[in-house]
C-alpha positions in Angstrom: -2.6 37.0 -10.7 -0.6 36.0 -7.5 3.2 36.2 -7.6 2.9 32.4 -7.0 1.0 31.6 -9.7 3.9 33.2 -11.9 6.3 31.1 -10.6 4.7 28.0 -11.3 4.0 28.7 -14.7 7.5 29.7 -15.2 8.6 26.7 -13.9 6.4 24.7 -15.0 7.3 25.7 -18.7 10.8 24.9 -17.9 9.8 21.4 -16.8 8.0 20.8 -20.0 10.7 22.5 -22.5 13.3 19.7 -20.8 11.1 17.1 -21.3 10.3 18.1 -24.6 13.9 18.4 -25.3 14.4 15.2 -24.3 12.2 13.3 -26.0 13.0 15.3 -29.1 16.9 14.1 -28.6 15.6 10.5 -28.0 13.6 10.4 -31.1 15.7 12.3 -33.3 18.0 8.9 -34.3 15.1 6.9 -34.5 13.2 5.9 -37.4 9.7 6.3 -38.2 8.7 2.7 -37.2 10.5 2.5 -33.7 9.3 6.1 -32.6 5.3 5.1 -33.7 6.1 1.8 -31.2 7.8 3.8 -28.7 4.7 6.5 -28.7 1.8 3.5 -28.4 4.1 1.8 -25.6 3.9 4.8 -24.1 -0.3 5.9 -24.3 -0.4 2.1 -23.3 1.3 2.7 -20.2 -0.2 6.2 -19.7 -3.7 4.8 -20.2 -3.0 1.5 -17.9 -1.7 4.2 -15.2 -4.7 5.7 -15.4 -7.2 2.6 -15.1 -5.2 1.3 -12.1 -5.3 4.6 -10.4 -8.6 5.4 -10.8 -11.1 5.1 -8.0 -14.7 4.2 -8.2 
């Protein structure tokens, strides 16, 4: 394994524990109801991204 490869792993892990963190803290207050439409508005979006993006 390259010294390079390391590095992005490690900071790529860092990335994804913030964003974790974050959405963790964001849902944390929220009930069950507004975090199940907060996660569909956001595979919506996630899945629209990907159809408007993708090349044929």
């Amino acid at each position: 394994m390259h010294h390079l490869d390391v590095a992005q792993i490690i900071v790529s892990s860092l990335i994804h524990g913030l964003v974790y963190a974050f959405i963790f803290k964001a849902f944390h207050h929220m009930g069950l109801a507004g975090a199940a439409i907060v996660a569909a508005a956001g595979i919506g979006l996630i899945w629209l991204v990907s159809i408007l993006t993708r090349r044929r």
